[in-house]
N, C-alpha and C positions, 0 to 999 in steps of 0.2 A: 294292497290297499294303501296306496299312500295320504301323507298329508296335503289337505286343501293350501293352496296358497292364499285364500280371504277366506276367513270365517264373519257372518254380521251376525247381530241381534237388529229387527227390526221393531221400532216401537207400535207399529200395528200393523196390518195385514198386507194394505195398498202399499204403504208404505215400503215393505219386503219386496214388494212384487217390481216396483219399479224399482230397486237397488238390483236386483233381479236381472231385469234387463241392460244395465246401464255396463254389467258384467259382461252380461252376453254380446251385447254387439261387438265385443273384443273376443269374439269365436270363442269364449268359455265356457266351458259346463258346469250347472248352475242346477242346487237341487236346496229345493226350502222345505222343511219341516217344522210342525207346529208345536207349542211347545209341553204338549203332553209326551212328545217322543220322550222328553230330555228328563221329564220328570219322570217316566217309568225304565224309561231303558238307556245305555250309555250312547251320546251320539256315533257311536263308532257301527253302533249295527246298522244304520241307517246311509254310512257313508257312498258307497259302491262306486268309490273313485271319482267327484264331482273334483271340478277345480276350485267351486267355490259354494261352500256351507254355508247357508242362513237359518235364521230361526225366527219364525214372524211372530212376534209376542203380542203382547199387549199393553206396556208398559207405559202409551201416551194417555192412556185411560183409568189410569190406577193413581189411587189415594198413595202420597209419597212413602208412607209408610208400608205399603204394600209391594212396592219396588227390590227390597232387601232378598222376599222369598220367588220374585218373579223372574228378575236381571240376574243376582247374586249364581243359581245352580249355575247358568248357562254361562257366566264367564269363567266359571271353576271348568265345568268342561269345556268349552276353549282352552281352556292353560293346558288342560292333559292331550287335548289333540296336538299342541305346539304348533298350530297354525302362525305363520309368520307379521302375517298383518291381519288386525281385528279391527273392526267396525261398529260402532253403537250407531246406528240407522233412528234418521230421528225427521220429522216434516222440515220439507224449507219452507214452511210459515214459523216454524219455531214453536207449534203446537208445546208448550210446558209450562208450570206454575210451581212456585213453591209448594203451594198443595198434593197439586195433581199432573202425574205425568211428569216430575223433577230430572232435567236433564243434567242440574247441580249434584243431585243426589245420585246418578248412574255415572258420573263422574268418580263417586268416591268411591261407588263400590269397584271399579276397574282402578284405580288408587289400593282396596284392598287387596286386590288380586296379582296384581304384577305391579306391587307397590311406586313411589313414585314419581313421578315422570312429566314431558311436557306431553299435554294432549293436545292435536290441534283441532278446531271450533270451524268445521265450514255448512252454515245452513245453504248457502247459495246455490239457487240451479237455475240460470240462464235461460235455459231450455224452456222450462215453465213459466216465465216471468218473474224468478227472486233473485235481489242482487244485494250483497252489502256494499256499502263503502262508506270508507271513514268508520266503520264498527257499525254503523247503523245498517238496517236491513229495511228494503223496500218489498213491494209486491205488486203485481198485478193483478186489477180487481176487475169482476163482472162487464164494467162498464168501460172495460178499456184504457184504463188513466191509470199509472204509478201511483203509489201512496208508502207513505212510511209504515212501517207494521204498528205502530199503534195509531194509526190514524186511516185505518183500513177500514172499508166500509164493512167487511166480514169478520176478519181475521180481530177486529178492536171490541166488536160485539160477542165474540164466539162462547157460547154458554156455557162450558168447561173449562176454556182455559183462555179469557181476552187477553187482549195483546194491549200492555200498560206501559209498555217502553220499548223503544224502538232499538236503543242503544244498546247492544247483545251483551256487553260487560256487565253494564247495570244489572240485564236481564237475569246473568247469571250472577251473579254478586248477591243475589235476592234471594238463590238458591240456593247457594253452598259458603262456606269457607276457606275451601280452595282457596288459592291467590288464581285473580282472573284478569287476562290483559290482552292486548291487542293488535297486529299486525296488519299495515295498512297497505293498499296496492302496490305503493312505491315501493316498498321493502321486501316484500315477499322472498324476495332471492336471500334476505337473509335469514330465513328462518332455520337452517340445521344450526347459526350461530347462537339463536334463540335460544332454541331447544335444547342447546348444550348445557346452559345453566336455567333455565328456569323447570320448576316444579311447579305446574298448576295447567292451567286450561290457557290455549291464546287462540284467541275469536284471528279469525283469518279473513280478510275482505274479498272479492272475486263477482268484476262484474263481466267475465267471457269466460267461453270455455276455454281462452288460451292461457286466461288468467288459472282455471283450473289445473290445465296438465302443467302449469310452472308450480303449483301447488301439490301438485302429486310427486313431482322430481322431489322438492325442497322435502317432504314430510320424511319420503324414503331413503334420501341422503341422512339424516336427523336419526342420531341415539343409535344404540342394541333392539334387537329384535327381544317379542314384537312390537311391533309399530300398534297403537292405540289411536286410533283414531275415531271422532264424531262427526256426525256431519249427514248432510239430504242423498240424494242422490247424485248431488253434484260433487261428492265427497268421492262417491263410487264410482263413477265418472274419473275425478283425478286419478283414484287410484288402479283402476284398470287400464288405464292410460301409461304405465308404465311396467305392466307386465306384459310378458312375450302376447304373443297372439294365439288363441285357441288353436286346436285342432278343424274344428269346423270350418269346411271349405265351398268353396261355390259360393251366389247369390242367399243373403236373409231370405230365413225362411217367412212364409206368410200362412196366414190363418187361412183354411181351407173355407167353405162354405156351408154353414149349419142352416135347416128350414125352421126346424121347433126351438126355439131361443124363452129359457125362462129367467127374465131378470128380475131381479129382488133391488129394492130401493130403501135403504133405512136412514137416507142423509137429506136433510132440510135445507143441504146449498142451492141457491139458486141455477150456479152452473147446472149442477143433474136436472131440474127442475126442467130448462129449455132444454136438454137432449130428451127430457122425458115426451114432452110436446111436439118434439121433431121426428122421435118413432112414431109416436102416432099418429105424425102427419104421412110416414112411410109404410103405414099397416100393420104397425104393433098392436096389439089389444091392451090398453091401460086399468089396470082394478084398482080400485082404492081402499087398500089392506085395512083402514079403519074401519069400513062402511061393516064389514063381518067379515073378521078373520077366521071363525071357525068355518065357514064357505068358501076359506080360499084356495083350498087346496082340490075342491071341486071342479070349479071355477076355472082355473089355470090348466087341470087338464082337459078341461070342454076344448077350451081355445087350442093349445097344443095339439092333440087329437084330431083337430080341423087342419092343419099344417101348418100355421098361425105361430107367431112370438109373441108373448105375452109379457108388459113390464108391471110388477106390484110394487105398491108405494106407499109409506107413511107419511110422506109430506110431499109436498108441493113447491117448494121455496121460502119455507118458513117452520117455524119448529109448532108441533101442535101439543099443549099443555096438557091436551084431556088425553092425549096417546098415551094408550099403554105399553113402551115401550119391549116388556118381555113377553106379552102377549103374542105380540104382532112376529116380533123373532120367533118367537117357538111356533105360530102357523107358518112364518117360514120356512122352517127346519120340516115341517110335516109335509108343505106343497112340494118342496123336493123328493122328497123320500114318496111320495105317492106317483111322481111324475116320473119319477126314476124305475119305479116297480113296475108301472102301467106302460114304458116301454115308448112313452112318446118325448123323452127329454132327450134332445141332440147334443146342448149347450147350459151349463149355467153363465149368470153374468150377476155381480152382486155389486153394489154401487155404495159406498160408506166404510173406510178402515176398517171401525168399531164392530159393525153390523156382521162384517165379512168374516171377521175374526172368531166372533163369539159362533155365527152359524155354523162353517168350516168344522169349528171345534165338536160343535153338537151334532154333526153327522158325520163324525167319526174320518174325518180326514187326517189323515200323519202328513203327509207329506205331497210337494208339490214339483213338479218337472218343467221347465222352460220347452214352449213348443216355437211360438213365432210372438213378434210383438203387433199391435193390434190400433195402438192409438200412445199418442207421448203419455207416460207414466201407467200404462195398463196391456197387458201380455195374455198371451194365450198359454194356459199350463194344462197338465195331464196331473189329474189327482191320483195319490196312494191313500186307500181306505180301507178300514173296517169292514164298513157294511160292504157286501159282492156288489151288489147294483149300482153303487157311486164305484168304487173302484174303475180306474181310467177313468170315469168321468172329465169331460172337458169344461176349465173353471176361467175367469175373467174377471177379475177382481178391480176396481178404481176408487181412490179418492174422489169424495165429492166434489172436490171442487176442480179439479183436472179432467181432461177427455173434449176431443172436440166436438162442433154443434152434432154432427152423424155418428158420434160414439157409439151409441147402440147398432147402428146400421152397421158400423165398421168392427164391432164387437161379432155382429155373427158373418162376419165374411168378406160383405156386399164393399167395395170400391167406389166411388164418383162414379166410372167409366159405366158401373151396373146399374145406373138409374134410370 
């Protein structure tokens, strides 16, 4: 059983899953676990020869104080696997607050751990519409148009954690005491000079993927092993970018085609919102998990059971105050487990980080396996479970605010060329 060459921690579920894939399409083998494995057992039972270890946490949704007992075990076990290069998986919106979800603060505990060093800062990911430059971090919004990250029509609003500075240094400067500094396009090539002498974090700019894999050379040339590094998926990206090529041979693999699709909705972005209106422009059957969640798990298999996909939802494109937010999760956690027992569930597909993370956990998932990717930032996995009846279970997890308009349609199989 040898050592992974990447081990990540990712700060929530989606999050993992597209680090996930950013691995894979460099023919890696790629196995994520949730992070009750780490808390009960060492990750080493879990391992069975992946090239590269994840741990999809939850740490973009946690009070800063609660960071120490969630990130802390899982970098101490990294250090004992000796994985060569490590990863703290974190949103390229920069989802973090002094408060909540402190990307400052997961800074110092990886400072604890392999005391310290220069880390390098890449939110950027091209691919999705995030880019820095000059240290500042853009995005692309709903409506089509670039915006600065705090002047985002979503990401400036965001109920947990808005976006009040664009400027990543400031951002983290807000966070920690680190020294925090910055590397701008033009320089990039100098950064193992950097790293030589600086101790702290340096935010790294990167508006292409070429600018990435000169970013992935530079980090890997830089220091003794290991390599610490933060950063989106485009972080993951550089960094696979410079290890050999998997074993996996032939054409990517694709998502086969599933008929009974049950998706769970717990994210209030407007993106999911229009994919949610575009399945059921395609024949999905749409429930609205507020209306009575204790009938939803009824409900779900009526439709299932007819041959039918079905998506449930707590919101629509805006957040609902009178939601009871763990209600509606735990009849989620039950429509699966009902739908899964009654023998009509082909497909899950869950839509929200948070949402994805917290369910997973409550129906006893360990661990998750790369099968094909599905849509940009969302993949098709084989669940390890607990319970017999999820076990293999097929899972699809995305960020809200990622997935194109036929995400759903392209989640359970179907192609353009199928319409």
């Amino acid at each position: 059983m040898g050592v992974p060459l990447v081990c990540f921690y990712g700060d929530d579920l989606t999050g993992s899953t597209d680090a996930m894939a950013n691995f894979a399409r460099r023919g890696l083998s790629v196995r994520l676990v949730l992070p009750n494995v780490v808390r009960e057992r060492h990750l080493s039972s879990v391992l069975r020869g992946p090239d590269v270890l994840g741990v999809a946490g939850t740490a973009r949704s946690l009070p800063t104080e609660r960071l120490d007992d969630e990130v802390g075990p899982v970098f101490e076990a990294f250090r004992e696997l000796g994985a060569p290069i490590v990863q703290y998986k974190i949103c390229s919106t920069f989802d973090s607050s002094p408060r909540v979800g402190s990307i400052g603060r997961a800074c110092e505990l990886a400072f604890d751990v392999w005391g310290p060093r220069a880390i390098p800062i890449v939110p950027a990911q091209p691919s999705l519409g995030r880019w820095t430059v000059f240290g500042t971090h853009f995005a692309l919004a709903p409506d089509g148009r670039v915006y600065r990250l705090d002047r985002h029509p979503v990401m400036s609003v965001h109920p947990v954690t808005p976006a009040t500075e664009a400027d990543l240094v400031l951002a983290l400067r807000a966070q920690t005491a680190l020294p925090v500094v910055s590397l701008h396009w033009p320089e990039l090539a100098f950064y193992p000079e950097l790293a030589a002498k600086e101790r702290g974090l340096v935010v790294l700019d990167a508006r292409s993927d070429a600018d990435l894999r000169r970013i992935g050379l530079g980090v890997r040339a830089a220091g003794d092993p290991p390599l610490v590094a933060v950063g989106s998926g485009g972080m993951s990206y550089a960094l696979a970018s410079t290890l050999p090529a998997g074993r996996r041979k032939g054409p990517r693999p694709r998502a086969h085609r599933a008929n009974r699709v049950l998706a769970l909705s717990g994210t209030c972005a407007q993106s999911t919102a229009r994919q949610i209106e575009n399945a059921a422009a395609h024949g999905w059957v749409a429930l609205d998990a507020r209306a009575s969640p204790g009938s939803l798990p009824k409900e779900a298999c009526r439709v299932l059971r007819s041959g039918r996909s079905t998506v449930a939802y707590s919101a629509l494109g805006s957040a609902d105050e009178a939601c009871d937010t763990a209600t509606i999760e735990a009849a989620f956690v039950k429509t699966v487990v009902a739908a899964a027992r009654d023998g009509c569930l082909d497909r899950l597909v869950i839509a929200g980080g948070d949402t994805a993370g917290r369910a997973l956990s409550a129906l006893g998932v360990e661990a998750l396996e790369y099968v094909a990717e599905v849509d940009r930032g969302a993949v098709l996995c084989r669940a390890t479970a607990t319970r017999g009846e999820l076990d293999g279970l097929e899972v699809v997890a995305k960020g809200g605010q990622v997935g194109s308009l036929d995400f759903f349609e392209r989640a359970r199989g179907r192609r353009r060329r199928d319409a």
